[in-house]
N, C-alpha and C positions, 0 to 999 in steps of 0.2 A: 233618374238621370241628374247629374250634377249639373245647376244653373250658372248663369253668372245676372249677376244683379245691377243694376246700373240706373242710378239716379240722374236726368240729365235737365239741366237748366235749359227751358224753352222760350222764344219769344217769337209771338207770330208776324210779325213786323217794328219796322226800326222804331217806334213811337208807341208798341201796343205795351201793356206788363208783361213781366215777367215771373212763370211760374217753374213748376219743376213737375216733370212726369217720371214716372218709374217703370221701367222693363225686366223682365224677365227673361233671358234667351241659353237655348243648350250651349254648353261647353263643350271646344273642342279644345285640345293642346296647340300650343303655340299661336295663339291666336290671338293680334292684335287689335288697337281698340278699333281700327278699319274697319277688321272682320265684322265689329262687333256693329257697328253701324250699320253696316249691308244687310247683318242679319234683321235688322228692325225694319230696314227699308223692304227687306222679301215682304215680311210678315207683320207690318204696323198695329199690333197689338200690346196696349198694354197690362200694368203686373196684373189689373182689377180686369184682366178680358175684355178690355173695352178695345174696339177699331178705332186707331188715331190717324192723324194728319202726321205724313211722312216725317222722321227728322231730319232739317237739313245742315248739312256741314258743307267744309269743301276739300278734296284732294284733286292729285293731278299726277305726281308720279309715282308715289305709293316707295317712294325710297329713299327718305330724307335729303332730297333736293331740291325740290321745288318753294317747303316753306309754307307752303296752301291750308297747312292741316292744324297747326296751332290751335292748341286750346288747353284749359286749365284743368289738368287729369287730378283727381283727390288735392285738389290744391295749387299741384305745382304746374308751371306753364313745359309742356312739353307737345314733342310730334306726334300725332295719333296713329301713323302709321308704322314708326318703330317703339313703341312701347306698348310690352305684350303683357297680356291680363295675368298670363302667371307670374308675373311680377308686383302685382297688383292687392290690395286688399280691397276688400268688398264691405259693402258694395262700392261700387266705383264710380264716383260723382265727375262728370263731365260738364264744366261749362263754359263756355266762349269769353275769351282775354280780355280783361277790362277796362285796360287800356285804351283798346278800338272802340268806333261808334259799332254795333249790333245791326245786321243787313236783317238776319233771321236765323234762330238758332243758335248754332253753334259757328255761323258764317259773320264774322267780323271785316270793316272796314280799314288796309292796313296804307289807306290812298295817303295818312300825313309822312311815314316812313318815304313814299317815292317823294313827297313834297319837297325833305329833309333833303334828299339827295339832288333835287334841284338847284336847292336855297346855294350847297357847297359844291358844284360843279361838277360831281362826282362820274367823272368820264372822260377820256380820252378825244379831244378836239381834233378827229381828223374827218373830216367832209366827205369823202371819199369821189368827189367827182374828179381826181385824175389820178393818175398809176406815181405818185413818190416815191419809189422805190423802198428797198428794206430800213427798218428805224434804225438805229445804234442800240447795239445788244449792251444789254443789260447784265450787271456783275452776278458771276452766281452765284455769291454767298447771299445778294441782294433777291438774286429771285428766289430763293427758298423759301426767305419769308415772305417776299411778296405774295406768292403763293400759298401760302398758309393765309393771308389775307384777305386772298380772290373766295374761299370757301363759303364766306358771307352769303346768304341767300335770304337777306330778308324776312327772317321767319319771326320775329313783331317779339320773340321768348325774353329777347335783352330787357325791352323797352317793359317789359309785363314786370321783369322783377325788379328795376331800378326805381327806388323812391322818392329819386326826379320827377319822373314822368306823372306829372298827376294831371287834373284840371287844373292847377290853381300855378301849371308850370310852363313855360315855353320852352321847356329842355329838349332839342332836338332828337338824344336821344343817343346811347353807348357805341353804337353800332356805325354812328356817323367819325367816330375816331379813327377807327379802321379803315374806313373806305374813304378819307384825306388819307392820310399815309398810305394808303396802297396809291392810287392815282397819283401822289406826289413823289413817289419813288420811281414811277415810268419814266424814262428816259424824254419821253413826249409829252405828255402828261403837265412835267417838273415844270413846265414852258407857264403854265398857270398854280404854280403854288404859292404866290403872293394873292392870289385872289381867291382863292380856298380858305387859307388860312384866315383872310380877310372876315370873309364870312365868320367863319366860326368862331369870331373873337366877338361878333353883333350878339345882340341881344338873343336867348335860345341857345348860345353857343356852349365853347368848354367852362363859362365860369358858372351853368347852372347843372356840372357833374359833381356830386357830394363824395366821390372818389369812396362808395360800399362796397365795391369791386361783388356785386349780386350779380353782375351780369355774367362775368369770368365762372360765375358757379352754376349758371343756367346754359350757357351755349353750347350747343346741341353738336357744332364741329370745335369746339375746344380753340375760339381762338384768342390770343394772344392782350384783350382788350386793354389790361392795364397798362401794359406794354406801348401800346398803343395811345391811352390816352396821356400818359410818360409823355411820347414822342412829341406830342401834335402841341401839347403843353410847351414843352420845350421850343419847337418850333415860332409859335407863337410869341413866346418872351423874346428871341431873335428877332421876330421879324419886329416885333416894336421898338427895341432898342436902335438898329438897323433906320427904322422909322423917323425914329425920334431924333438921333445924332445927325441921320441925313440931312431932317427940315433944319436943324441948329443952323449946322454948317451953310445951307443956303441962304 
C-alpha cells in the first residue's frame, strides 16, 4: 500500500525544544494535509512503531476561511486544509509559522496580528445601542474592491513571508494595508481615516515595509496588497502635507 510520509516539527510546550517526529500513514486520493493530521490523531503511532503523544494543530472550517490552519508545508507558508498531498513531494515536512510565538506543535500564537489591528482602528465605529437608520451607499466600482479587500481573514501566510517581520522588527505587518483602506473607504468608517493613517505613520508602521511585494506571492485570497500599500502610502504623504501647510498657516 502506498504511504505518505510526513516529517513534522514538534514542540511540547511554548518554552520546551523543539524536535521533529516522523509518520508514516496510508494514502488515499485527494487527500489534504487535514486529512493527514486526523489520520495521526486516530492512530498516534509513529514511522519507528512507537505510540506518541497526539499531534496538535488547529482548524475550524476546513475551507479556507477561518485562517486557523497555517503552517509551513515543505517550506512555504500555506492552509492545511486546502493543500492536497498529491500536490505535494515527499516526504512532506510540516511545521508551525515562525513568525508566531509556538502554543504547541503546529498551533502558533497569531494574538500580535489582532494587536495590529487595534493599534490602526481597524473597524467600523458604530455602537449599535440605537436604531441610525441605513448608512450612505457606497459607489460600486468602490465596493468591488472594497470587497476584494474584506476577503482578509487573518491567516499570519503575509506576515510569515515578508522579511520585515522578524524579531529585530516592529513592522506591523502587509496585511494591515489592506485593512486601512478597506475601513477608510467605508463611507462610515472615512469618519476616522486621519487617525488610522495616523497610526500607521508611528513607529511599526508603513516606513518599516521594504516593498518585496513576498506577500502578493503568498496570499492564499489573491489580494491586491501592493495595491494597497500604493494607496495607504499615498494617503499618508497627503495627510502630512495637509498637516504640515495647515499647522504653517495657523
Amino acid at each position: 500500500m502506498k504511504q505518505i510520509h510526513l516529517i513534522i516539527k514538534r514542540q511540547d510546550q511554548h518554552d520546551s525544544p523543539s524536535y521533529e517526529e516522523e509518520f508514516l500513514i496510508p494514502y488515499r486520493p485527494n487527500m489534504n494535509i487535514i486529512s493527514a493530521l486526523m489520520d495521526i490523531r486516530l492512530n498516534p503511532v509513529n514511522k519507528n512503531g512507537n505510540t506518541t503523544s497526539q499531534v496538535q494543530w488547529d482548524m475550524s472550517c476546513l475551507e479556507e476561511v477561518c485562517g486557523t490552519c497555517s503552517m509551513l508545508i515543505n517550506g512555504f507558508p500555506l492552509q492545511a486544509c486546502s493543500t492536497l498531498v498529491d500536490n505535494l513531494e515527499q516526504p512532506i515536512r510540516l511545521q508551525p509559522m515562525s513568525t508566531f510565538p509556538v502554543v504547541r506543535d503546529l498551533i502558533i500564537d497569531r494574538e500580535s496580528m489582532f494587536d495590529a489591528l487595534k493599534r490602526v482602528k481597524a473597524w467600523i465605529p458604530i455602537d449599535g445601542t440605537y436604531d441610525i437608520g441605513p448608512g450612505p451607499r457606497m459607489n460600486e466600482k468602490k465596493r468591488q474592491w472594497a470587497y476584494e479587500l474584506s476577503k482578509c481573514f487573518t491567516c499570519g501566510v503575509c506576515l510569515e513571508a515578508c522579511p520585515n517581520v522578524n524579531d529585530k522588527s516592529d513592522f506591523l505587518g502587509p496585511f494591515v494595508f489592506s485593512q486601512i483602506r478597506l475601513k477608510n473607504a467605508h463611507p462610515t468608517g472615512e469618519m476616522n481615516k486621519d487617525e488610522r493613517i495616523e497610526a500607521f505613520m508611528g513607529e511599526g508602521g508603513l516606513e518599516g515595509c521594504g516593498n518585496s511585494q513576498n506577500c502578493v506571492q503568498v496570499c492564499p485570497k489573491g489580494l491586491p496588497l501592493t495595491t494597497s500599500i500604493a494607496a495607504v502610502n499615498r494617503e499618508a504623504t497627503v495627510h502630512s502635507f495637509r498637516n504640515f501647510f495647515g499647522s504653517d498657516n495657523s
